[in-house]
Each structure stands twice: as C-alpha cells, then as structure tokens.
C-alpha positions in Angstrom: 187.4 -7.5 189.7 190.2 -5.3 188.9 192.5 -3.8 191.1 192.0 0.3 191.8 195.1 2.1 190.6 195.3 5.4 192.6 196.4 8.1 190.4 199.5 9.0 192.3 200.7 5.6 192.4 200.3 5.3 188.3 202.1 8.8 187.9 204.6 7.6 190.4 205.2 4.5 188.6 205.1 6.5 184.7 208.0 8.7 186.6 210.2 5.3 187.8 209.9 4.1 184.5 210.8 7.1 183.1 213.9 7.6 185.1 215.0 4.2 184.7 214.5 4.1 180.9 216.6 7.7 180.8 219.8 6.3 180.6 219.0 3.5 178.8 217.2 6.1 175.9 220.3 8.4 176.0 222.8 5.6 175.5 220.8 4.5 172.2 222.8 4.7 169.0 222.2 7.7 167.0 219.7 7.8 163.9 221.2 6.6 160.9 220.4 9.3 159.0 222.4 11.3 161.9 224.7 8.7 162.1 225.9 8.5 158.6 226.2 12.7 158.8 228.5 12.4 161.7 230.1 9.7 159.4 230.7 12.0 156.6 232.1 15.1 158.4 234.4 12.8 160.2 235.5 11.6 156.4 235.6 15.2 155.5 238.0 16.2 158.0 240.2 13.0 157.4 240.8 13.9 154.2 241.4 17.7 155.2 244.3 16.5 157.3 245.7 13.9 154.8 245.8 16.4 152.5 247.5 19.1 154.5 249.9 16.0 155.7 250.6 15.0 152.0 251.5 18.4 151.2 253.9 18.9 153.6 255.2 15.5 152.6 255.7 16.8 149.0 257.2 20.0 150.1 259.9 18.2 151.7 260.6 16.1 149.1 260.6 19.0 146.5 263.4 20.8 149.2 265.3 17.6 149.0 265.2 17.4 145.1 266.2 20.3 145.3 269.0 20.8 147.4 269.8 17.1 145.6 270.2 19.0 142.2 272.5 21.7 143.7 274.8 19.0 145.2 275.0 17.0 141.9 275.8 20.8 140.0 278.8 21.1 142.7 279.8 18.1 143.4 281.7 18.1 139.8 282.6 22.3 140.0 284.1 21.9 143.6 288.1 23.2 144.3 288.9 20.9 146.7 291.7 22.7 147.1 289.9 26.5 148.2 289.1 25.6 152.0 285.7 28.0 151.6 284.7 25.8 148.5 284.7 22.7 150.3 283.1 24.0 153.4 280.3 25.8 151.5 279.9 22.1 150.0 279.6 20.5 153.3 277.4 22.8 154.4 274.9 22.4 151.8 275.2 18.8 152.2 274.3 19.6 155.6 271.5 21.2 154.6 270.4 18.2 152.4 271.3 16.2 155.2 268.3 17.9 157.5 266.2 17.8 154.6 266.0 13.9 153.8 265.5 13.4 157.7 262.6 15.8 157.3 261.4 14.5 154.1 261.5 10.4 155.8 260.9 10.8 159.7 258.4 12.5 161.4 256.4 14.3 158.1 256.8 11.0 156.5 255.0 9.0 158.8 252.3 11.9 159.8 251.2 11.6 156.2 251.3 7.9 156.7 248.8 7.9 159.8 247.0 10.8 158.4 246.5 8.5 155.0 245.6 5.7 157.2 243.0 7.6 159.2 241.1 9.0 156.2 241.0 5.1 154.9 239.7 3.6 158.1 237.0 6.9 157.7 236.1 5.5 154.2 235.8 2.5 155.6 233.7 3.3 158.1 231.3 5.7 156.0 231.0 3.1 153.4 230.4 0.1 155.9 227.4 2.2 157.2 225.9 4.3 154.6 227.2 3.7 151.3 224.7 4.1 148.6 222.3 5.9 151.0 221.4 9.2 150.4 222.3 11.8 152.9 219.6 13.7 154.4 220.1 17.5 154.6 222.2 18.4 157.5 220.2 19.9 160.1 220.4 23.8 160.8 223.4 25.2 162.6 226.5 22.9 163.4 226.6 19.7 163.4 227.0 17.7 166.8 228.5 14.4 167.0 229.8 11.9 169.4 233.2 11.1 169.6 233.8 8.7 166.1 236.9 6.9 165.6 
C-alpha cells in the first residue's frame, strides 16, 4: 500500500526543495552562449584600454624624439659663453629630461599591464569560445559578472 501524501506536506516539501536548490541554481555558471558574450565585451574593452595606453605611450615617445632632435640641433649652435644660451639649453634638457621619465615610468608600464590584460582577455575568449559562433547579443545592455 502506498503511503498518503497530504497535499500540504508535498507543496511544503516542492517549497524546501526549492529554497534549498536557490542558491545552488543562482551560483551555476552562466550559459556559454552568455558566457562567451561576456567573454567578448570583456576583450573589447581590453583592447579599448590598450589602445588608449599605447597611444599615450607613443605620444611620449614622439615628445621625447622630439625634444631629442632640438637638443642634438643646439647642442652644436650653443655659446657657451652667452649665460642665457646655456641656460635656455639646460632648460630644454630639462624638459627632455621630464619627457624620457614620462615616456619609461609610469605610461610605460600602463601600456605594459594594459597590453598584458588584453592578452590574458584573448586568452580567455579563445580558451572558451574560439571558433564558436556568437549568438546575437540579447536586447538592451549587456550584464556580466565580474570577469577577470
């Protein structure tokens, strides 16, 4: 004979399972069709800031070459003997000075991290969905977890 299962006892025992399997259902991995979206936007915005890291790079360098090339065109043309000559000449080599620490401290090794992020993104969205399609991305913006 089999055992009478009152109805509120089933519903209360569909709601514990329900409440217990909630966290468990919300702590899933996201679809890999979402995930390899999330994937790509986070590639996207890697190479956004490598780019905008690189060019700030380059400008620096092109200040330095430049301020370089107006220190070589001196260098030979300066009276050492006119005081204003000489300090106009050390202040542009000031100036070039300030310039290579720009162009090989801190904007040197932002583009450096910034260049190493967007590989570690390629690396990623390649690991995960490379040579998969990608699915249209749904309406309105995008929502992703945290990806590293």
């Amino acid at each position: 004979m089999m055992p009478v299962v009152k109805p509120r006892l089933g519903a209360a025992l569909i709601f514990a399972l329900g409440v217990l399997a909630g966290p468990a259902l919300a702590q899933a991995p996201a679809p890999p069709a979402m995930t390899c979206l999330c994937l790509k936007q986070a590639l996207d915005n890697a190479s956004t800031d490598m780019v905008a890291k690189n060019s700030a790079l380059a400008a620096a360098r092109a200040e330095l070459d430049q301020l370089d090339q107006q220190l070589s065109a001196a260098r030979s043309s300066v009276n050492v003997n006119d005081p204003d000559a000489v300090a106009r000449f050390r202040q542009l080599l000031e100036q070039r000075d300030v310039a290579a620490q720009r162009a090989s401290g801190a904007t040197l090794t932002d583009s450096q991290a910034a260049t190493a992020a967007y590989n570690d993104a390629v690396n990623a969205y390649n690991n995960q969905c490379g040579g998969r399609p990608l699915p249209p991305p749904p309406p309105g913006p995008l929502t992703c977890p945290m990806m590293r």
